[in-house]
N, C-alpha and C positions, 0 to 999 in steps of 0.2 A: 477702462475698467468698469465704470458706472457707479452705483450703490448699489454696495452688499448687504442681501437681507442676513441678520447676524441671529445665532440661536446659542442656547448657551451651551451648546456641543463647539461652535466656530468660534464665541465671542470671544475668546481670551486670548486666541492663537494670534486673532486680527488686529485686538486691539495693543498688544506687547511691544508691538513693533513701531516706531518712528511718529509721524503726526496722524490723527485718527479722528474724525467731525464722524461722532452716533448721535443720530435724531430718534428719540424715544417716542413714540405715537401710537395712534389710532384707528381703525377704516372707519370707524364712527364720530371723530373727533374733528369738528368743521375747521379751528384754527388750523390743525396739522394738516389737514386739504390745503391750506395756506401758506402755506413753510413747504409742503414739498416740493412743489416749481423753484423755491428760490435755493432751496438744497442739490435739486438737480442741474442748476445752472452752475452752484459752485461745482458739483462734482466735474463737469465738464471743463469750468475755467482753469482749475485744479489737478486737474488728471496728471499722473505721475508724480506729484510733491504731497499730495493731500489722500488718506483713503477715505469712503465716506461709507456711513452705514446704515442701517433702520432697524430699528429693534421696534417690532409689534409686542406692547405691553400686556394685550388682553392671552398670546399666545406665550408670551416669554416672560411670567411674572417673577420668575426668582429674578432674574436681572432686572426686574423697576426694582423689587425691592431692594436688591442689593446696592442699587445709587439712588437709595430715597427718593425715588420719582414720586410725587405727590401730586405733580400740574402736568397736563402734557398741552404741545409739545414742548415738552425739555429738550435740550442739544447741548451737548458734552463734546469738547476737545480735550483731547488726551494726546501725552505726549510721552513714549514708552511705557505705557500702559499708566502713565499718574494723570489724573486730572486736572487739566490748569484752566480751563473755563466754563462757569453753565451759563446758558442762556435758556430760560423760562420764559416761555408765552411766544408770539409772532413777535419775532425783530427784521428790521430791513437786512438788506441782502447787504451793505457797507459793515453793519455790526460786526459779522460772521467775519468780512474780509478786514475789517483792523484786526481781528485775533489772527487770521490765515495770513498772516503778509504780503506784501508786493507779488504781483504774478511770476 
Protein backbone atom coordinates (compact mmCIF):
# COMPACT_ATOMS: atom_id res chain seq x y z
CA UNK A 1 0.00 0.00 0.00
CA UNK A 2 2.90 2.50 0.68
CA UNK A 3 2.37 6.13 2.25
CA UNK A 4 -0.60 7.85 1.76
CA UNK A 5 -0.17 11.52 0.84
CA UNK A 6 -3.37 12.66 3.25
CA UNK A 7 -5.48 16.01 2.46
CA UNK A 8 -7.99 17.16 4.68
CA UNK A 9 -10.58 16.06 1.90
CA UNK A 10 -8.88 12.08 2.82
CA UNK A 11 -7.67 12.66 6.30
CA UNK A 12 -10.44 11.65 8.42
CA UNK A 13 -11.82 8.80 6.27
CA UNK A 14 -7.98 7.16 6.69
CA UNK A 15 -7.35 8.07 9.83
CA UNK A 16 -10.87 6.49 11.58
CA UNK A 17 -10.06 3.31 10.93
CA UNK A 18 -7.72 0.73 12.95
CA UNK A 19 -3.86 1.76 13.65
CA UNK A 20 -2.62 4.97 11.58
CA UNK A 21 1.51 6.41 11.84
CA UNK A 22 0.90 10.29 10.07
CA UNK A 23 4.21 11.98 9.64
CA UNK A 24 3.45 15.84 9.61
CA UNK A 25 6.43 17.49 7.49
CA UNK A 26 8.14 19.60 5.08
CA UNK A 27 9.85 19.62 1.36
CA UNK A 28 11.91 22.26 3.14
CA UNK A 29 12.37 20.75 6.49
CA UNK A 30 16.11 18.97 6.46
CA UNK A 31 15.15 16.68 9.82
CA UNK A 32 11.84 15.41 8.01
CA UNK A 33 14.45 14.48 4.83
CA UNK A 34 15.51 12.47 7.91
CA UNK A 35 12.59 10.52 9.16
CA UNK A 36 11.35 9.85 5.71
CA UNK A 37 13.55 6.74 4.77
CA UNK A 38 12.94 5.51 8.33
CA UNK A 39 8.95 6.03 7.76
CA UNK A 40 9.30 4.35 4.58
CA UNK A 41 11.08 1.36 5.81
CA UNK A 42 8.30 0.93 8.49
CA UNK A 43 5.63 1.38 5.83
CA UNK A 44 7.05 -1.50 4.17
CA UNK A 45 8.02 -3.70 7.38
CA UNK A 46 4.32 -2.98 8.39
CA UNK A 47 2.36 -3.27 5.35
CA UNK A 48 -1.06 -4.64 6.07
CA UNK A 49 -1.29 -4.06 10.12
CA UNK A 50 -0.10 -0.47 10.03
CA UNK A 51 -1.48 2.53 7.50
CA UNK A 52 1.10 5.19 7.01
CA UNK A 53 0.68 8.83 5.88
CA UNK A 54 2.30 12.33 5.29
CA UNK A 55 0.57 15.30 5.78
CA UNK A 56 2.64 18.38 3.98
CA UNK A 57 1.90 21.12 6.48
CA UNK A 58 2.91 24.12 4.32
CA UNK A 59 -0.11 22.72 1.72
CA UNK A 60 -2.41 21.25 4.53
CA UNK A 61 -2.30 23.85 7.34
CA UNK A 62 -5.82 23.43 8.83
CA UNK A 63 -4.69 20.03 9.84
CA UNK A 64 -1.18 21.17 11.61
CA UNK A 65 -3.19 23.27 13.21
CA UNK A 66 -5.81 21.24 14.14
CA UNK A 67 -3.02 18.69 16.10
CA UNK A 68 -1.00 21.53 17.35
CA UNK A 69 1.87 20.83 15.24
CA UNK A 70 4.35 23.55 16.20
CA UNK A 71 7.80 21.33 15.44
CA UNK A 72 8.00 19.32 12.48
CA UNK A 73 8.69 16.51 11.94
CA UNK A 74 5.89 15.52 14.41
CA UNK A 75 4.62 11.67 13.92
CA UNK A 76 1.34 10.77 15.32
CA UNK A 77 -0.07 7.23 15.92
CA UNK A 78 -3.64 6.98 16.16
CA UNK A 79 -5.55 4.37 16.92
CA UNK A 80 -9.43 4.68 15.55
CA UNK A 81 -8.98 7.87 14.98
CA UNK A 82 -7.77 8.84 18.88
CA UNK A 83 -4.21 9.68 19.42
CA UNK A 84 -2.24 7.53 21.65
CA UNK A 85 1.39 8.69 20.69
CA UNK A 86 3.65 11.85 19.31
CA UNK A 87 6.88 11.72 18.46
CA UNK A 88 8.48 15.25 17.83
CA UNK A 89 11.82 15.78 16.10
CA UNK A 90 14.04 12.65 14.51
CA UNK A 91 13.69 9.41 16.65
CA UNK A 92 15.43 6.03 15.67
CA UNK A 93 13.58 3.69 13.57
CA UNK A 94 13.18 1.07 17.21
CA UNK A 95 11.00 4.26 18.88
CA UNK A 96 8.42 4.07 16.18
CA UNK A 97 8.56 0.11 16.47
CA UNK A 98 8.04 -0.07 20.45
CA UNK A 99 4.80 1.78 19.81
CA UNK A 100 3.93 -0.37 16.36
CA UNK A 101 4.54 -3.74 18.03
CA UNK A 102 6.15 -6.98 17.15
CA UNK A 103 6.09 -7.62 13.23
Amino acid sequence: MGILNLSSETYDNTVCNGRVLVDFWASWCVPCKMVAPIIEELASLYSGQVVFGKVDVDSESELAIRYDIVSIPTVILFENGNEVKRFIGVQPKEAYMAELGAI
